[in-house]
C-alpha positions as CSV (number, residue, x, y, z in Angstrom):
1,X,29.8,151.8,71.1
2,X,28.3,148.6,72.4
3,X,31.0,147.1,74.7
4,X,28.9,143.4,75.0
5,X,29.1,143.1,71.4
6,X,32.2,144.5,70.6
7,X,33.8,142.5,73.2
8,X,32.1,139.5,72.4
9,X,33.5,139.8,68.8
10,X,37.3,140.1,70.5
11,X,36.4,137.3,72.4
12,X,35.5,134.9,69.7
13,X,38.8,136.0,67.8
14,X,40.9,135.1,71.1
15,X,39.2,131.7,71.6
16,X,40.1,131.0,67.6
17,X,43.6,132.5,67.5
18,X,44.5,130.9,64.3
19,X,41.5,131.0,62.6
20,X,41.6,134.7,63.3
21,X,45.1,135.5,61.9
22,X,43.9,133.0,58.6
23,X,40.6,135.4,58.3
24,X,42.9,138.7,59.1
25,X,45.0,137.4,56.3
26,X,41.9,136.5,53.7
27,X,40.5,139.2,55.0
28,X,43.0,141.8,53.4
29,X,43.1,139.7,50.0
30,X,39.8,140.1,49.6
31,X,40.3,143.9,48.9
32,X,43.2,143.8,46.7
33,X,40.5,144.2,44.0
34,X,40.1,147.3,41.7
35,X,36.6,148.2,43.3
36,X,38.5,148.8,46.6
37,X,41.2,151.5,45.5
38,X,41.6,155.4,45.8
39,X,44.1,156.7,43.8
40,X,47.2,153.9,43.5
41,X,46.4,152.3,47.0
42,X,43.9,150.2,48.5
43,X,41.4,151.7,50.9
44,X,42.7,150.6,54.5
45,X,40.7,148.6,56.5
46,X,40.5,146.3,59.8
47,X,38.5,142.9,60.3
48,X,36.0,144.2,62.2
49,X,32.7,146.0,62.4
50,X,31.5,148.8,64.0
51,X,28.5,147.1,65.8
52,X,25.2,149.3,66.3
53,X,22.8,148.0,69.2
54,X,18.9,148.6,68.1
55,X,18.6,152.0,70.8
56,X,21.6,153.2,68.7
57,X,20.1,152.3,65.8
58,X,17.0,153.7,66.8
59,X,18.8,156.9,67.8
60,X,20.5,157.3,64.1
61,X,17.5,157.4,62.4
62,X,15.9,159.7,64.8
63,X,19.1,162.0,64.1
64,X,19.2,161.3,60.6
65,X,15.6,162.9,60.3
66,X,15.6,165.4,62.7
67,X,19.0,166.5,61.1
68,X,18.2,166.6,57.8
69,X,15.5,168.9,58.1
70,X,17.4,170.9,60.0
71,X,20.4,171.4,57.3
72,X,17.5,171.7,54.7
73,X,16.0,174.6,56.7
74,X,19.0,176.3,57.8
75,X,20.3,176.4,53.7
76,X,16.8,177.6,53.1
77,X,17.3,180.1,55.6
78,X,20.3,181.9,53.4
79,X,17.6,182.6,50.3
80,X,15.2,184.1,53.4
81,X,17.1,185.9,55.3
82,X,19.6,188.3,54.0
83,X,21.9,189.1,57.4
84,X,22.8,185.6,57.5
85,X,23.9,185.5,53.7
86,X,27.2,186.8,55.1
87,X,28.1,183.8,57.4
88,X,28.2,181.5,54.2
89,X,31.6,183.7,52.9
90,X,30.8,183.0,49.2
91,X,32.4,185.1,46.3
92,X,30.0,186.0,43.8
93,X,30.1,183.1,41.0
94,X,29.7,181.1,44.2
95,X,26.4,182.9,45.1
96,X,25.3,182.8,41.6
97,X,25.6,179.1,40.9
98,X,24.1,178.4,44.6
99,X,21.2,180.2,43.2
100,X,20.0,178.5,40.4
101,X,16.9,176.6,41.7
102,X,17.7,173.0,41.0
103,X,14.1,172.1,40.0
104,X,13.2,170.1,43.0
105,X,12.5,170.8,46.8
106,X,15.5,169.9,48.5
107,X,17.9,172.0,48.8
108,X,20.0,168.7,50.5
109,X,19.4,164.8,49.3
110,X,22.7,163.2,50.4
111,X,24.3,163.7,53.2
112,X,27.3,162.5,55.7
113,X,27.2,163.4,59.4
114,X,30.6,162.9,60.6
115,X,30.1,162.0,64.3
116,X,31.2,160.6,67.6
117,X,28.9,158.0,69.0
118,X,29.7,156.3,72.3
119,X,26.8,154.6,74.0
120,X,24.0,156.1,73.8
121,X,25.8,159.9,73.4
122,X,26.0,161.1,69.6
123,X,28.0,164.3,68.8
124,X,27.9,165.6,65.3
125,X,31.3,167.3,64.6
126,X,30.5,168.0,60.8
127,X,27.8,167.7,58.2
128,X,29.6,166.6,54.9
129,X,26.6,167.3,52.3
130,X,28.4,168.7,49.6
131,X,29.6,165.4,47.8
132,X,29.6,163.1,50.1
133,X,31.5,159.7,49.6
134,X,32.0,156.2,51.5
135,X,28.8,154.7,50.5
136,X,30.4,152.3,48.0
137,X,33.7,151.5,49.9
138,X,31.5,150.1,52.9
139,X,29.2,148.5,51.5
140,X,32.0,146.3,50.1
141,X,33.5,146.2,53.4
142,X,30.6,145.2,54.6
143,X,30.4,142.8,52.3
144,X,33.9,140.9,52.5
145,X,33.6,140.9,56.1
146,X,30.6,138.9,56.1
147,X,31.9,136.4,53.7
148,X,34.4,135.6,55.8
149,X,33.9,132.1,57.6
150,X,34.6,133.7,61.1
151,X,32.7,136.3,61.0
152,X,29.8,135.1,59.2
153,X,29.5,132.8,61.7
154,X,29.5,135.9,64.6
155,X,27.0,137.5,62.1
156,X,24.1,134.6,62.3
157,X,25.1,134.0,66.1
158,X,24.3,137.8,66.5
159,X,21.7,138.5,64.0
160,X,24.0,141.1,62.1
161,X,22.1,143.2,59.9
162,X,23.9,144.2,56.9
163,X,23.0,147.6,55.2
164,X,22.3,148.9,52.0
165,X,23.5,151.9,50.9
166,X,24.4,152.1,47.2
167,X,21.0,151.2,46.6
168,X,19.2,153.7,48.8
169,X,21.4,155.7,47.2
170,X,19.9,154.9,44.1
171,X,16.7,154.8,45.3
172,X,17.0,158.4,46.6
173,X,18.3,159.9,43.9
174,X,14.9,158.0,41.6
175,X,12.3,159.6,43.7
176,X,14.2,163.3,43.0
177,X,14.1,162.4,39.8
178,X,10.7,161.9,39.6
179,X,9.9,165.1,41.6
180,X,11.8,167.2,39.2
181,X,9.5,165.7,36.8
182,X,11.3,163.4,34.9
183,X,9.4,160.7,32.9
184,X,11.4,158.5,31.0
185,X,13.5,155.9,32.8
186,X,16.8,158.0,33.5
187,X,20.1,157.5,31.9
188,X,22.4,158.2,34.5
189,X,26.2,160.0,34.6
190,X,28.0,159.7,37.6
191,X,29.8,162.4,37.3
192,X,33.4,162.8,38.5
193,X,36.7,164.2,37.2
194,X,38.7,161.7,35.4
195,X,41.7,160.7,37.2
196,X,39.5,161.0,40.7
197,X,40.9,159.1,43.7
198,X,37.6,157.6,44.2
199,X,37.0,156.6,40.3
200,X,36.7,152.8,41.8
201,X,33.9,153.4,44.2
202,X,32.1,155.3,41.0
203,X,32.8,152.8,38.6
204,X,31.3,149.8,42.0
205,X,28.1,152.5,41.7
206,X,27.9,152.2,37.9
207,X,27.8,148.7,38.0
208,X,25.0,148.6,40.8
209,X,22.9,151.1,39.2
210,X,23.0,149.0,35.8
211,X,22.2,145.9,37.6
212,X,19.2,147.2,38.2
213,X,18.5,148.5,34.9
214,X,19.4,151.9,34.6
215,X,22.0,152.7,31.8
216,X,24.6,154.6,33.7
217,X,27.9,156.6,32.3
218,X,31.2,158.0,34.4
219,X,31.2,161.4,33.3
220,X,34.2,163.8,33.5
221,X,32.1,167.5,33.9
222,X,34.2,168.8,31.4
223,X,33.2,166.2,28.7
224,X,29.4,167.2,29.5
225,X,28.0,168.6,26.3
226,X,24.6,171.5,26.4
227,X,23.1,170.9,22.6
228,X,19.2,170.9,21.6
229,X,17.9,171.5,24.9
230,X,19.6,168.4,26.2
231,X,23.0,166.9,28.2
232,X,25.4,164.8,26.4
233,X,28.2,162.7,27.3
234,X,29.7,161.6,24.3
235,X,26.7,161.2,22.8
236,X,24.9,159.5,25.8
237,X,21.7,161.5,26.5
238,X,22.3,162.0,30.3
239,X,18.7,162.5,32.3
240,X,20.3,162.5,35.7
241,X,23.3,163.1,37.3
242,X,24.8,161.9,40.8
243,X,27.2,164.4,41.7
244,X,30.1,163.7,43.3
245,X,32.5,166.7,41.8
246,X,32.7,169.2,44.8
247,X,31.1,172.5,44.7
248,X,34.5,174.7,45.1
249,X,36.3,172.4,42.0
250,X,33.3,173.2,39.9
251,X,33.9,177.5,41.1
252,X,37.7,176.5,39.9
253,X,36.9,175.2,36.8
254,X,33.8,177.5,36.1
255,X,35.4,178.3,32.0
256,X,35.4,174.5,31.8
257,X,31.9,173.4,32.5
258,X,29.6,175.9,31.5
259,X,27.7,173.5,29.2
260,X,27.2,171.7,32.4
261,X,26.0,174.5,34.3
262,X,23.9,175.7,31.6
263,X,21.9,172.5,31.5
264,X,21.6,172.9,34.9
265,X,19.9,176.5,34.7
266,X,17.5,175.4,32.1
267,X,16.8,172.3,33.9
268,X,17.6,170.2,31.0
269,X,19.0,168.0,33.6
270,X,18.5,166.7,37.2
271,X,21.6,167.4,39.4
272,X,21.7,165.6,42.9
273,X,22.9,166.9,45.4
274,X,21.8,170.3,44.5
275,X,25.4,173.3,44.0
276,X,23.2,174.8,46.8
277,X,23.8,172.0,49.1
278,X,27.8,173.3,49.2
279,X,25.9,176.3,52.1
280,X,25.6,172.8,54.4
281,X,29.2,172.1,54.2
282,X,29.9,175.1,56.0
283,X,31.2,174.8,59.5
284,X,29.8,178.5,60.3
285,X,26.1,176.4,60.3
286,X,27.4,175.0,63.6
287,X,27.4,178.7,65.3
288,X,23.6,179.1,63.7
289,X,22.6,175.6,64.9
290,X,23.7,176.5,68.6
291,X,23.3,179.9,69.2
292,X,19.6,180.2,70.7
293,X,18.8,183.6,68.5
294,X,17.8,181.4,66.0
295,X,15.6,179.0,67.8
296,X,12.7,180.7,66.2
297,X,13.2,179.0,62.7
298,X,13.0,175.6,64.5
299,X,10.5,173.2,65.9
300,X,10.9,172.4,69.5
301,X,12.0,168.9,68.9
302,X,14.8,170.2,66.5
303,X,15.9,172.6,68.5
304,X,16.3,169.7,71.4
305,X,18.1,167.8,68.7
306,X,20.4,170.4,68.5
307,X,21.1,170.5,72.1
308,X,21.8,167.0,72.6
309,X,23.8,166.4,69.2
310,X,25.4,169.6,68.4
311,X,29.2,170.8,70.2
312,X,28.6,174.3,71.1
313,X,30.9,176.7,68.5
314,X,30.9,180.1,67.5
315,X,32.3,181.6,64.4
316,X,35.8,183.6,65.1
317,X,34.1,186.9,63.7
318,X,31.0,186.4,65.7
319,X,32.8,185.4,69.1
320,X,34.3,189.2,69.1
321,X,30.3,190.4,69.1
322,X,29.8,187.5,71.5
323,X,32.2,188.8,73.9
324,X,31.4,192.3,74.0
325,X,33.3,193.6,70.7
326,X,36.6,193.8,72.0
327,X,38.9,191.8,70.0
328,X,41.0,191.2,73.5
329,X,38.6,189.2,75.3
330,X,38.6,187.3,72.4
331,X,42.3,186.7,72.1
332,X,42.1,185.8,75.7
333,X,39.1,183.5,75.7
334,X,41.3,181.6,72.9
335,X,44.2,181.1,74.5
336,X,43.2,180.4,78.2
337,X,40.4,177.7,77.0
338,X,43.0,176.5,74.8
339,X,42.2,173.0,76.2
340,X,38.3,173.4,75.7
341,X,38.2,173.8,71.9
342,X,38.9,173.2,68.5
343,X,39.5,176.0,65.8
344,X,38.5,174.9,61.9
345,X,38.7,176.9,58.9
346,X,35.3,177.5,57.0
347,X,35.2,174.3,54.6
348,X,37.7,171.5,54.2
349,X,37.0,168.0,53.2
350,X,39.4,166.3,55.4
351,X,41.4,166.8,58.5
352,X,44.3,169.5,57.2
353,X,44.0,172.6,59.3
354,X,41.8,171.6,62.0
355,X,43.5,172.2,65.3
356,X,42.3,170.8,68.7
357,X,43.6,172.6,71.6
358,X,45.0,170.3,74.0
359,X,46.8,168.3,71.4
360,X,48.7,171.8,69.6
361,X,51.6,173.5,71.1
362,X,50.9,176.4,72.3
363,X,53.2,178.0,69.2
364,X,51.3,176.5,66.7
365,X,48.2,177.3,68.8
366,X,48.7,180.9,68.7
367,X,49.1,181.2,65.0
368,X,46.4,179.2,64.2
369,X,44.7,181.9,66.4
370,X,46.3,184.5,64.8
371,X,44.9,182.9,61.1
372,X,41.7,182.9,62.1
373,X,41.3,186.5,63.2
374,X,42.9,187.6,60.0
375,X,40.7,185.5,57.9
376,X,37.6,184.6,56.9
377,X,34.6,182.0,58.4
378,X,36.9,180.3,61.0
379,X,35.2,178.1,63.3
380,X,35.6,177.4,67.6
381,X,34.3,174.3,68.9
382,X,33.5,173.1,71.8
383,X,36.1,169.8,72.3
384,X,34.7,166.7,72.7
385,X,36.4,164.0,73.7
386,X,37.0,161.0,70.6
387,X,36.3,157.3,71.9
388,X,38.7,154.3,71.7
389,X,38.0,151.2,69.7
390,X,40.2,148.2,69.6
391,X,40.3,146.1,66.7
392,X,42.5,142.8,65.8
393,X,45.4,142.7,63.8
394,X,48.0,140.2,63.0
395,X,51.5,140.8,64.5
396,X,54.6,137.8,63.5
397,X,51.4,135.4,62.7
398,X,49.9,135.9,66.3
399,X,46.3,137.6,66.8
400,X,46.8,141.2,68.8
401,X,44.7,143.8,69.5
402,X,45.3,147.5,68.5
403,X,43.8,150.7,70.0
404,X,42.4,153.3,67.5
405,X,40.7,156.5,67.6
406,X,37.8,156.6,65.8
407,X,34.6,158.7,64.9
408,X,31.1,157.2,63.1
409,X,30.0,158.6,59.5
410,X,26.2,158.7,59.1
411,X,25.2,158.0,55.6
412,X,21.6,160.3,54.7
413,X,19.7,159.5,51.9
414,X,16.3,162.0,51.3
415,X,16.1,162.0,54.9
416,X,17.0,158.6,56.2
417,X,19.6,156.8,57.6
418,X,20.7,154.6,55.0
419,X,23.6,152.7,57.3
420,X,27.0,154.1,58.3
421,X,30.8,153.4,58.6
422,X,33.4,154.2,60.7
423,X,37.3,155.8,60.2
424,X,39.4,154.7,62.8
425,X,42.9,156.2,63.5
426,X,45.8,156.8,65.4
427,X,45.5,160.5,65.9
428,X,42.5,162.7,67.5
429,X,41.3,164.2,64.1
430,X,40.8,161.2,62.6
431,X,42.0,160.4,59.7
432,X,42.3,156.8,58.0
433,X,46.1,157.7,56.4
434,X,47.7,157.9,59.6
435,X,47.6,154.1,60.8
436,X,44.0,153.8,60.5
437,X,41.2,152.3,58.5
438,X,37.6,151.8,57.9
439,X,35.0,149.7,59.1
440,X,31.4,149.1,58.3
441,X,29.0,149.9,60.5
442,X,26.3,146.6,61.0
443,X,23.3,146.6,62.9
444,X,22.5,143.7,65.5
445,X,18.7,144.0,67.2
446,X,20.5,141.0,69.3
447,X,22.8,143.0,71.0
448,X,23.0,143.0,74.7
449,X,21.6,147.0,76.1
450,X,22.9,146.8,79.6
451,X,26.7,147.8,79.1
452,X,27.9,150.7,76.8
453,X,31.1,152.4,76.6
């Protein structure tokens, strides 16, 4: 990240000491609010701001693009080309609901990158396109820490651009609307299951998309009702849906939403993201994306995209071909690189069972190995290294500074970068439960170029 700003910021606190612990404090009122909960806590969070320089900026929305069309052509890739079909894992009322045609082009609207950007170097570690979430929670971070005195006035010193990404989420999910060929003005269902973790950040979207006019429902899949020709939610016509139930929850449930999916077949109703968009979610993408074989479905800019942005990784099953079919050298490649790479299983939607080498004894190591082989879609990847943020906290009343971990979440909305956030923590795979937090990501075209981190 920009060390001038980010510094700068630290500076400011440490030349206000008191008026820093004051904000800290006001600061974490601010989100003792409903809007800012998942499950019985409060989202965690630290003042700050993950402050984007305009070449970064620049260099996110070239990724954002570039990337997108990648995901959209590599999922379009699995209808195409059958060899590949096996490299997704799917069971067959998997494949079957990935194959309803959703009515619309895409087979990918929203999407999260999950990324490490240091400088000028971006590393995309995973693409979360499934369901992806965090939209809501940083806008509102965004927004409380801009109301604070302090760092409001940073923000007009610096030029802070705030983002907006509840409503280009709205905005994206209009113009698919209108592509499936929807023509009245679209009651909405933001569909989740009931007791959801993140029911607060729907219920902060229900309220923004009603704002601006658009009647809008929280809809529990299961209460979805298929009658007429048409969707019901308790006898709210529902035109168009914002999904964010994941794919393999709707697989377990399958008995339970069937009026659901057969709305959804018929195209009685507009689903975004697609149940195809699940193949993007799939860490086994990565060993597509970087194996040169498949060069030939890319342009030549993409395919330098990928070079530049993408760890290199292999899946398990693959690596054996890779290394001349004997299961050996792959044992062997495993262990002695051990400090190299990372082994994932095939999809997950947080950090449980991702392993990174040189942070696993080699016990633990060695099993994980041993789970991979035995099952199904496991991923290696090429390490790379997490950055180190410091942000300010408030020890005995006094301003301090802590060090965190942290990696940078790409929001994508039909093919733009739509503003970002990002999840700092204490331990390598990041993850905001373990003495982290998050922090909205704010763009500054006054941020000094010359020094980066």
């Amino acid at each position: 990240m920009t060390a001038n700003l980010d510094y700068a910021f630290d500076e400011y606190l440490r030349a206000r000491p008191s008026e820093a612990v004051r904000s800290i404090q006001s600061f974490r009122e601010s989100l003792k609010n409903p809007s800012m909960s998942f499950g019985r806590f409060t989202v965690p969070a630290f003042y700050k701001a993950f402050f984007v320089t305009s070449k970064q900026q620049h260099l996110l929305k070239r990724a954002a693009a570039a990337f997108y069309q990648i995901i959209n052509t590599v999922t379009r890739l699995y209808f195409e080309e059958a060899p590949l079909k096996k490299k997704f894992n799917l069971n067959p009322e998997a494949e079957d609901l990935i194959r309803i045609d959703p009515g619309y082009s895409k087979n990918v609207v929203f999407g999260r990158f999950d990324a490490l950007l240091e400088g000028e170097s971006l590393k995309i570690l995973e693409f979360s396109c499934d369901a992806p979430a965090g939209a809501s929670y940083a806008d509102q971070l965004e927004r409380s820490f801009l109301n604070e005195k302090l760092a409001a006035s940073f923000a007009e010193e610096q030029h802070l651009a705030a983002s907006e990404r509840v409503q280009n989420t709205l905005n994206s999910l209009l113009a698919v609307y209108e592509e499936f060929g929807g023509y009245e003005t679209p009651h909405v269902a933001i569909m989740d299951w009931r007791h959801a973790r993140t029911h607060a950040e729907s219920e902060f979207m229900k309220s923004h998309f009603e704002s601006r006019g658009y009647k809008t429902v929280l809809a529990d899949p299961r209460e979805l009702q298929y009658k007429g020709g048409k969707l019901y939610h308790k006898g709210f016509r529902v035109h168009l849906i914002y999904r964010r139930v994941h794919f393999d929850e709707i697989v377990e449930r399958l008995d339970e939403v069937q009026d659901l999916i057969r709305a959804y077949r018929d195209k009685a109703v507009c689903l975004v993201n697609p149940l195809r968009a699940k193949l993007s979610s799939s860490k086994s993408i990565f060993s597509l994306l970087t194996a040169r074989e498949f060069d030939r479905f890319f342009s030549d800019n993409e395919n330098k995209m990928k070079r530049d942005h993408l760890p290199w990784t292999r899946c398990v099953a693959d690596a054996e071909d890779f290394y001349g079919h004997r299961k050996v050298f792959l044992i062997d490649f495993l262990k002695d690189e051990k400090e190299t790479l990372v082994l994932k299983p095939p999809y997950s939607h947080g950090p449980d069972h991702v392993k990174i080498g040189r942070e696993t004894p080699d016990g633990e190591w060695n099993a994980t190995v041993d789970k991979a082989l035995k099952g199904q879609g496991w991923v290696i990847q090429e390490h790379v290294n997490v950055p180190v943020m410091t942000v300010p906290v408030s020890v005995n009343g006094k301003l301090d500074f802590a060090y965190k971990k942290y990696n940078f979440n790409l929001l994508v909305s039909g093919g733009k970068y739509t503003g970002g956030f990002a999840r700092l923590s204490d331990e390598s795979v990041v993850n905001v439960a373990t003495g982290g937090g998050l922090i909205p990501a704010i763009w500054s075209d006054a941020a000094p170029e010359g020094l980066t981190a």
